[in-house]
C-alpha positions in Angstrom: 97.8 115.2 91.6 98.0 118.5 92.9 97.8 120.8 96.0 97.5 124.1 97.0 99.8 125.3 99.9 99.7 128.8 101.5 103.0 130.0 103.9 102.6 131.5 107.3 103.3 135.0 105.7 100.3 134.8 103.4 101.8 133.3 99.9 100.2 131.2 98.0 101.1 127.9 95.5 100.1 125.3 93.8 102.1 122.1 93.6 102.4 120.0 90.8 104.3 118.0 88.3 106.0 119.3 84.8 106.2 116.4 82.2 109.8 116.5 81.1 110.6 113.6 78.9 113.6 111.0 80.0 114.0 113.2 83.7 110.7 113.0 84.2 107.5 114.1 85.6 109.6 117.4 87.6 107.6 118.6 91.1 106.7 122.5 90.3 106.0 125.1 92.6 103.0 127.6 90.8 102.3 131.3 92.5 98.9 131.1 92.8 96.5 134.3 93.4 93.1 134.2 94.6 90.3 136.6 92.5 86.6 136.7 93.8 87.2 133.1 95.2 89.0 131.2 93.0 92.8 130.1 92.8 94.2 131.6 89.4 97.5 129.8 89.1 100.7 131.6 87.2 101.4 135.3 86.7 100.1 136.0 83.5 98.8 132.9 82.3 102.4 131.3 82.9 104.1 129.2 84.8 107.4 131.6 85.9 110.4 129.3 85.0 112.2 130.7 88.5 110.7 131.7 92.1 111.9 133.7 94.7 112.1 131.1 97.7 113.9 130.3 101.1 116.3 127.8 101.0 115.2 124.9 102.2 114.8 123.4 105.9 113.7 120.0 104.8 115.5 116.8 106.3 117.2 115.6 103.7 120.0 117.0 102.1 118.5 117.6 98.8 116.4 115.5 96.4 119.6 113.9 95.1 123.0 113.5 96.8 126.4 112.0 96.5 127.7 109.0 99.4 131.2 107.5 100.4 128.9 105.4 102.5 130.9 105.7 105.4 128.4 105.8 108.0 128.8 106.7 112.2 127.1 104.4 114.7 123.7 106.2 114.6 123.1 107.0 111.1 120.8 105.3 109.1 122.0 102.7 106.7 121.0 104.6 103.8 119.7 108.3 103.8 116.5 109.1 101.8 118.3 110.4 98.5 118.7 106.6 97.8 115.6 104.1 97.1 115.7 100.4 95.9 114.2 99.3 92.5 112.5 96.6 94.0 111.8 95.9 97.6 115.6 94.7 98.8 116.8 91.9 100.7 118.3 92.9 103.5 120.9 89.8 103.9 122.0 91.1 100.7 123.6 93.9 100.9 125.4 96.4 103.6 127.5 99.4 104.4 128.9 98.6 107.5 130.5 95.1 106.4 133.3 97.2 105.2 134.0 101.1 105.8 133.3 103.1 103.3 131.9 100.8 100.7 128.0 99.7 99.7 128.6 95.6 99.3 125.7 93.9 97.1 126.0 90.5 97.1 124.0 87.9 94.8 121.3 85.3 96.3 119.2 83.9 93.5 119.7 84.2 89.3 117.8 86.5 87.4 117.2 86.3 83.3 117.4 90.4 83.3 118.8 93.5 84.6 115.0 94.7 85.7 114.6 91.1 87.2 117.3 91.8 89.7 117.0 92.9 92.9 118.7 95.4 95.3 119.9 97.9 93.0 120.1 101.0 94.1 119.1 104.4 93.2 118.8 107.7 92.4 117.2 109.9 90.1 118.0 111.8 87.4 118.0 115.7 87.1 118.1 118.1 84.6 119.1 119.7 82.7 122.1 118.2 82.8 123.7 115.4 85.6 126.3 112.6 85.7 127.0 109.9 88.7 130.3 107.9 88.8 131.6 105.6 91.3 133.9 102.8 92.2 133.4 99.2 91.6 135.8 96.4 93.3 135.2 93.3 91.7 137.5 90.5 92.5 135.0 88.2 94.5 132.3 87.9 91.1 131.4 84.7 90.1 130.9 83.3 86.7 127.9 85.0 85.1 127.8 87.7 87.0 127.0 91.4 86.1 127.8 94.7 88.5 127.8 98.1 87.6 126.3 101.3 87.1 122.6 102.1 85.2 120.7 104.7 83.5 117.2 102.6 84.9 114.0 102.6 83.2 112.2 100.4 80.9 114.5 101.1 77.7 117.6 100.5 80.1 121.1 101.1 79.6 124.1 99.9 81.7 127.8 99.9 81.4 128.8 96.6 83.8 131.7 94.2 84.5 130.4 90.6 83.4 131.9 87.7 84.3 132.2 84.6 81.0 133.8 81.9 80.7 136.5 82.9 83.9 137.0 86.1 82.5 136.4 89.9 82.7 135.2 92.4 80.9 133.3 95.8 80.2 130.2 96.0 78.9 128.1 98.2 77.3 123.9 96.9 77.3 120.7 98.8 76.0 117.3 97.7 76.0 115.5 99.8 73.0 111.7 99.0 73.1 112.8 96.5 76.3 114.9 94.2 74.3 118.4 94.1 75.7 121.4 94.2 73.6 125.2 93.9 74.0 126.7 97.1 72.3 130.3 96.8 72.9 132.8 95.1 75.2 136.6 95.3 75.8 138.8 92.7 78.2 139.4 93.9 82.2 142.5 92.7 83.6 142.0 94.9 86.9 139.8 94.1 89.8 138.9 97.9 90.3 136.9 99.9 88.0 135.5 103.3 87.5 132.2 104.3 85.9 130.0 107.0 84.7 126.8 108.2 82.8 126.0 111.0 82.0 122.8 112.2 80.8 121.4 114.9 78.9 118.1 116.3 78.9 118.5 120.0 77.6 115.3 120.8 75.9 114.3 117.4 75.7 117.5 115.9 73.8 117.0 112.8 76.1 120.6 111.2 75.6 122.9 109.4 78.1 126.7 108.2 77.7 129.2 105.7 79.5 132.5 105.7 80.4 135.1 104.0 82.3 138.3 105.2 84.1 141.1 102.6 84.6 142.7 104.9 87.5 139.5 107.7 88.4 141.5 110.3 86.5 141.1 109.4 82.8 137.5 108.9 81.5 137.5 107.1 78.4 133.9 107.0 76.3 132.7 103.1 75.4 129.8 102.2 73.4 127.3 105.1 71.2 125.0 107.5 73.1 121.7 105.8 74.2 118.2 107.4 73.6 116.2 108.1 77.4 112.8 108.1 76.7 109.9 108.1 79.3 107.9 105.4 78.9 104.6 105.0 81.1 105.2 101.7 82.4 107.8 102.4 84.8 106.1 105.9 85.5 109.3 107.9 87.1 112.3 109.3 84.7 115.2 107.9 84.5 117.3 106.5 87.8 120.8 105.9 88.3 121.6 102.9 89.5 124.1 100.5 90.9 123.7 97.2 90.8 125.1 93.4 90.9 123.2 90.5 89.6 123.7 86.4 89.0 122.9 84.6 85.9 124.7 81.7 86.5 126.3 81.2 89.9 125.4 82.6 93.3 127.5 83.5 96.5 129.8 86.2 94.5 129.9 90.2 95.8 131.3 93.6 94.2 
């Protein structure tokens, strides 16, 4: 799974991936020098842990990125920073039902967080990273669950679910795959704030939740979860926003 890529003024690299525990398998750029023939990758015998290159041209804005998801008449629904778990359905989400907001709505029940479709992504990044966002919630329906995920096969996810006509906060992870409720508290607000944050500083592999009541005050809920890579989702962790039915159909965040 690798390449080797020279530059117009002569340079030479290989291109490769790092395994890196719960971020993941990390794209790396190797200086590679050619000796009677051969590529000899490193300087050394080493990989250098920094390179000297131009900033980048590409056309994205960089591997990861944040959104208002406000969008103009000709931009693209969704820029290539973001990619869905599953393949989406389209009736099932937008950005331009309402300025400045991402709507998911819920079309069928799912049994499971991994089940459920259209959530939305991004990846991880070392060595450190957080995502937070917004989460209106007043159209949910009974047995519904929207919020905000640290995605891959031993899941975590900090979520407004809806039981028994009520709301609250709650805190799920999925060690070895099998999901648990860690902690809830009552929501009497139909906005909500969340966060994770992860940590992946020589390989300590940990993530945390919070919620904000008014975006200014982050408040800790639930213990710190364990991120470890596991083969059978093959990518490191994702963050993820999401909204899912168990129950009832029809509602949206």
């Amino acid at each position: 799974q690798g390449g080797l890529i020279d530059t117009p003024d002569g340079k030479w690299f290989s291109y490769l991936f790092k395994d890196s525990g719960g971020v993941g398998r990390i794209p790396y750029l190797v200086p590679v020098e050619w000796k009677e023939g051969w590529p000899i990758l490193g300087k050394n015998n080493k990989v250098p842990e920094y390179l000297d290159l131009p900033q980048s041209k590409g056309l994205i804005p960089g591997i990861v990125n944040s959104d208002d998801f406000t969008r103009k008449k000709n931009d693209p629904d969704l820029p290539l920073v973001w990619q869905w778990n599953h393949n989406p359905d389209n009736s099932l989400w937008s950005v331009r039902e309402r300025k400045g907001y991402l709507r998911l709505k819920t079309g069928r029940k799912d049994s499971s967080f991994v089940q459920a479709k259209n959530t939305l992504t991004q990846r991880t990044f070392g060595s450190e990273c957080s995502a937070s966002t917004l989460v209106e919630v007043s159209k949910m329906k009974e047995g519904d669950f929207a919020g905000l995920s640290l995605l891959q096969k031993e899941y975590g996810f900090i979520a407004v679910k809806v039981e028994n006509g009520t709301k609250k906060i709650v805190i799920l992870d999925a060690v070895k795959g099998n999901p648990r409720e860690v902690e809830s508290i009552s929501l009497v607000q139909d906005k909500i704030y969340f966060k994770a944050a992860c940590d992946f500083k020589d390989k300590a592999d940990t993530g945390r939740f919070f919620y904000s009541l008014d975006g200014e005050k982050w408040i800790s809920i639930g213990n710190a979860i364990k991120l470890p890579y596991t083969i059978p989702h093959f990518m490191g962790y994702r963050f993820g926003l999401f909204n899912y039915a168990t129950t009832n159909i029809g509602g949206y965040v």
